[in-house]
N, C-alpha and C positions, 0 to 999 in steps of 0.2 A: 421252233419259235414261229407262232403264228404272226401272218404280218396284215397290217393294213389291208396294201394292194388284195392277199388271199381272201381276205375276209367280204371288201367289195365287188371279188371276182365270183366268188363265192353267192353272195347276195342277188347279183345280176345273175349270174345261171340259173340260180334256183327259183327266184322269180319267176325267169323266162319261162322255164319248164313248167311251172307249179300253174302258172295263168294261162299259157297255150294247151297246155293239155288239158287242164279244165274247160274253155273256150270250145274245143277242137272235140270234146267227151259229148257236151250240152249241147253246142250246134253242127249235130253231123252234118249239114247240107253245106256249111263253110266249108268244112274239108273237101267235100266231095267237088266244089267249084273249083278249092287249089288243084285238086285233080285233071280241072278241066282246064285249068289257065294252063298248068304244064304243057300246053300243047303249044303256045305262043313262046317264040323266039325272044320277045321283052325282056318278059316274067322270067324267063330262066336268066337273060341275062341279068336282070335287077337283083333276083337273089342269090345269085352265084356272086357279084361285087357284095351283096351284103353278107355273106356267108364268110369271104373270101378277107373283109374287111376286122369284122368280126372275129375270126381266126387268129389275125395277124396279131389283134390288137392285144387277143388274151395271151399270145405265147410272147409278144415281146414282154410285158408286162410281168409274165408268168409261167414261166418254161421250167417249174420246179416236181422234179418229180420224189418225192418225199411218201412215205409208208403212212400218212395219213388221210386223212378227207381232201387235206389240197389236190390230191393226183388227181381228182375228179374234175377237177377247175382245168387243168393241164391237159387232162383228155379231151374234153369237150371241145377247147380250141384247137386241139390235133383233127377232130372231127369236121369244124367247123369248117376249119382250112382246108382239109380234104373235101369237102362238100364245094366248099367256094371253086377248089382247081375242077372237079368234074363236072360241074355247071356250067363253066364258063369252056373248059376245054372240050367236052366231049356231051353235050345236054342229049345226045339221042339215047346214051346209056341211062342217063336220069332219069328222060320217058319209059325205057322200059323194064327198069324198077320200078318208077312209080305205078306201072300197069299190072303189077307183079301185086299190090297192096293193093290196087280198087278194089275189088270186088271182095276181100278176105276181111268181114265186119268182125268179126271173133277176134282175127291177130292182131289190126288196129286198134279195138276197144283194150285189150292186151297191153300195147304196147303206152297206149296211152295212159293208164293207170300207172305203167312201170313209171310213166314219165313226171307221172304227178307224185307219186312214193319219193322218188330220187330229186326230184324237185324240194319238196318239203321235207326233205333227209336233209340239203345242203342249205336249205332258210335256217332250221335247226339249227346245225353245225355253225353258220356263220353269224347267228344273230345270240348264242347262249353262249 
């Protein structure tokens, strides 16, 4: 049984993904600044609480994990919340991840498609 909450959870992820990866595809030089903000102490803290926030809010809401499209709603906020604790706990590991993707324009343009596919895979799912 598909419910509400999945279908608006659903809705919010795949937007998210379907416009940031698009955004992030058109203006490479955006991304390449978040690369460079990673460097400030703020920035990791602001988006480790919204990462962190974010997380929370999808698993309390949505901690189902079911053999449909929902699990992707369920993962994303497993993700999310894992992004939020190592942001906020440990942001030197974040840096040198993130230094691990500067320079690799191939696996980002990659990864960002994947983002836009799965993005407008869960707009799909949630809106027919």
């Amino acid at each position: 049984m598909v419910t509400d909450i999945s279908i608006l959870l659903a809705r919010f992820w795949g937007l998210f993904l379907l416009i940031l990866g698009l955004i992030f595809l058109i203006r490479k030089k955006l991304l390449k600044d978040i690369f460079i903000m990673s460097k400030d102490n703020s920035f990791m803290l602001i988006t480790g609480f919204m990462s962190l926030i974010v997380g929370l809010i999808t698993l309390i809401l949505h901690n189902l994990w079911a053999l449909d499209w929902r699990v992707i709603v369920t993962i994303f906020g497993w993700l999310s919340l894992a992004k939020g604790i190592v942001r906020l706990g440990s942001p030197n590991f974040t840096r040198k991840t993130i230094k691990l993707f500067k320079d690799k324009s191939l696996l980002i343009n990659g990864l960002l498609i994947l983002m836009i596919i799965l993005g407008g895979w869960l707009v799909k799912a949630s809106f027919y």
